[in-house]
N, C-alpha and C positions, 0 to 999 in steps of 0.2 A: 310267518316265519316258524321250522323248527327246528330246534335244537337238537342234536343227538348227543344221548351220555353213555358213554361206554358202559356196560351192566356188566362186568363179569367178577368185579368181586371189589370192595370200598364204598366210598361214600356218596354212589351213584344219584341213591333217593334225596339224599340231601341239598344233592345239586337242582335234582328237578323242581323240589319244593321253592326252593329260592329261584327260579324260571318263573313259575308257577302265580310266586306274589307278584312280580315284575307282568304278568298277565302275556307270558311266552311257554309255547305249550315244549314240555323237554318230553322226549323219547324216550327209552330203552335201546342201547343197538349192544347185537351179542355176532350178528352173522355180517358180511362182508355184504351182502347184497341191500342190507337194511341202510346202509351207508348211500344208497343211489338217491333216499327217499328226506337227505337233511338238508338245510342249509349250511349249518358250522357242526363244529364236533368238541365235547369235553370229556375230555379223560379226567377221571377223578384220582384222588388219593387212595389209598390202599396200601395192600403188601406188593413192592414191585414186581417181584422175582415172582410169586403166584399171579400176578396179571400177566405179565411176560410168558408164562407156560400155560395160562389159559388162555390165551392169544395165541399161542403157538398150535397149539391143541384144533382151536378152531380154523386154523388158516386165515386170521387177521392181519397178518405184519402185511403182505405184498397187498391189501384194499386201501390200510391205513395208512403206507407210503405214499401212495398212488394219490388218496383224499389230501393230503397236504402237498402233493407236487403240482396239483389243481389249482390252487392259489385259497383254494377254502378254509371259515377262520380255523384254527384248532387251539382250543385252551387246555394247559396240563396244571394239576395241581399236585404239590408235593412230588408222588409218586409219577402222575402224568407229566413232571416237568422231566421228571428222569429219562422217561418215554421218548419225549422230543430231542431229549439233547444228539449230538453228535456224537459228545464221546461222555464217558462215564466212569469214574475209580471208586475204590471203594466198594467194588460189589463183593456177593458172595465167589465162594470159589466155584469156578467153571462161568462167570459172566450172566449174563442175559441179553435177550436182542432187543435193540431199541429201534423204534420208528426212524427217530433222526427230521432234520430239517432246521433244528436250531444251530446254529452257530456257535455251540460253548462246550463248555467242560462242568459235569457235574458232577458231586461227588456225594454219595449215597449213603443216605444217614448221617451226615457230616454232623449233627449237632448230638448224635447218643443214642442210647437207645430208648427203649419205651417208658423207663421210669427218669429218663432225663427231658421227658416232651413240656413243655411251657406254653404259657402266651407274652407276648409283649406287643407294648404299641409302634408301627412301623411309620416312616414321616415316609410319606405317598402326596408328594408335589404334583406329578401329573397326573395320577387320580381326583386329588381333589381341584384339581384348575378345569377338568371335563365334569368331573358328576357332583361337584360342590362338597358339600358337610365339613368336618373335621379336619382338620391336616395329617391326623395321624388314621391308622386302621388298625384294630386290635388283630393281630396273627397268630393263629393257630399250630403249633410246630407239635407234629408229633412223627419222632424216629423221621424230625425233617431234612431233607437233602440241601443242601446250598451250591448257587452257580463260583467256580474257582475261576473262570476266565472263559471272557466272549470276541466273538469276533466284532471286525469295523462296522456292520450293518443292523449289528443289535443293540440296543435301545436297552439302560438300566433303570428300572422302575422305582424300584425299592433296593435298602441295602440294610445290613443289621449287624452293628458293634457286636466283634466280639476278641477275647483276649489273646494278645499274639502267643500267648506260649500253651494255644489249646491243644488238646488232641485232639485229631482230627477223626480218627477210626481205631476202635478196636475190638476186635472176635477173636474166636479161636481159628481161624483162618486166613485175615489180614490183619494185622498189624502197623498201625502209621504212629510213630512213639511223638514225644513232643520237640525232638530237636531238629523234627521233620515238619513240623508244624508251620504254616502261611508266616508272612510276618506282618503283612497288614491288621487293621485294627478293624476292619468292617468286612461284611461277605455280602456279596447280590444275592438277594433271594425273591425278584422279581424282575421279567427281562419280555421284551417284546421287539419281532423282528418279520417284517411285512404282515402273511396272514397268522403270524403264532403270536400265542401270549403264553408267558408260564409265572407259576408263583409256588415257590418255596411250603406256602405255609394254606391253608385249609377257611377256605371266605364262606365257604358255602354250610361252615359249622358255625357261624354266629349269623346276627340278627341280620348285620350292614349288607343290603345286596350292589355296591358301588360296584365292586369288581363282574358282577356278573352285569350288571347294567353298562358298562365299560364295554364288555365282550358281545352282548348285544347292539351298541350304537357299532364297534368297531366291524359285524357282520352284515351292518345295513351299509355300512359304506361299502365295504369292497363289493358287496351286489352293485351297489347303483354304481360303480365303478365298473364294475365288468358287463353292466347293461350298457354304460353308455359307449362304451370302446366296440361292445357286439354293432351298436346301433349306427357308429360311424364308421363298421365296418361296411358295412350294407347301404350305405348313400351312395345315391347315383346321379351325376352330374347331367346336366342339359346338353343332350345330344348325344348321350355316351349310351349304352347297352346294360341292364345288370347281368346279360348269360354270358356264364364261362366261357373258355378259348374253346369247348368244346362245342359248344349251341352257339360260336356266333355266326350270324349270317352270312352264309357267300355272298362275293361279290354278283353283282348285275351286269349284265351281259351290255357293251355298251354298241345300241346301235346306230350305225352312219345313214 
């Protein structure tokens, strides 16, 4: 198996290294053709808006659609969840282009900015019911994003209290004041929906490799999933032909 990490600018090596101890060999991908040569794909955390235009720059958006419409895994972290999302607020002004293919709403920077980034410990029920340890996972937020709403077919991982009357965003460009503010008391900031997984917050910056070990078992399934669907596409019944409507045999001339 290998892994591809997007290299164009974040916590690329971080990601490999933790592959690495897990004894899964992680790539470098920068060009759209290197994408032919992986199994799964991670997009790491970064600044989004400079991945977004060094993506753009290289002609990545139309390979990296294309690798997730394939059914293959793609994990985004922080900035790569922003990547996957569908739709996105909170950007800078003039937007960015995102991949897409999750089903949610994310909202960019939601938790502040760079001298407002933290860690806290996240309660991770389905991570720890598949790769055991702790109940909780210590989460890495820096200038992190939080999911605001998903669709029917996505899967909430992890979630993280936070105070209804927060701000949500502010720059000198957008503006979301506090009587605009969610009114729930928790935010998704881990979500998984067929082959995608995203997470809020930065696994591949501490010791724990659950999450990358998660994303590994969850890439051996859909292979041996998409092997076995290939393999009973190709079964051929007792008495039946495998060649197409093109190569099947004429019939035999019948003679009296």
């Amino acid at each position: 198996m290998t892994v591809g990490v997007l290299a164009l600018q974040g916590s690329f090596n971080e990601h490999i290294a933790a592959l690495r101890r897990l004894g899964v060999q992680g790539v470098e991908i920068r060009k759209a053709d290197q994408l032919l040569t992986v199994s799964s794909l991670i997009i790491p955390g970064g600044e989004s808006t400079t991945m977004a235009k060094l993506a753009e720059y290289h002609n990545l958006f139309p390979a990296l659609r294309e690798f997730v419409k394939t059914g293959k895994p793609v994990w985004g972290t922080c900035a790569g969840l922003i990547f996957l999302a569908d739709r996105a607020v909170g950007q800078k002004e003039g937007g960015q282009e995102l991949v897409g293919g999750l089903d949610c709403t994310v909202h960019r920077n939601f938790f502040g900015s760079q001298i407002q980034s933290f860690e806290a410990d996240i309660l991770v029920p389905q991570l720890t019911s598949k790769e055991g340890g702790p109940e909780t996972f210590r989460g890495v937020f820096i200038r992190a994003p939080a999911v605001l709403d998903v669709g029917p077919d996505v899967e909430v991982l992890a979630h993280y209290p936070v105070p209804s009357n927060k701000v949500l965003y502010s720059s000198s460009t957008v503006q979301i004041q506090e009587e605009d503010a969610l009114p729930e008391t928790k935010v998704i900031v881990a979500v998984k929906q067929r082959n995608l997984l995203a997470t809020a917050f930065h696994p591949e910056l501490t010791a724990d490799t659950r999450w990358h070990s998660y994303f590994i078992k969850m890439t051996k399934e859909i292979e041996q999933g998409a092997s076995s669907s290939s393999s009973s596409n190709t079964i051929v019944s007792v008495g039946e032909t495998s060649l197409g409507p093109e190569q099947a045999k004429p019939d035999l001339p019948i003679i009296e």
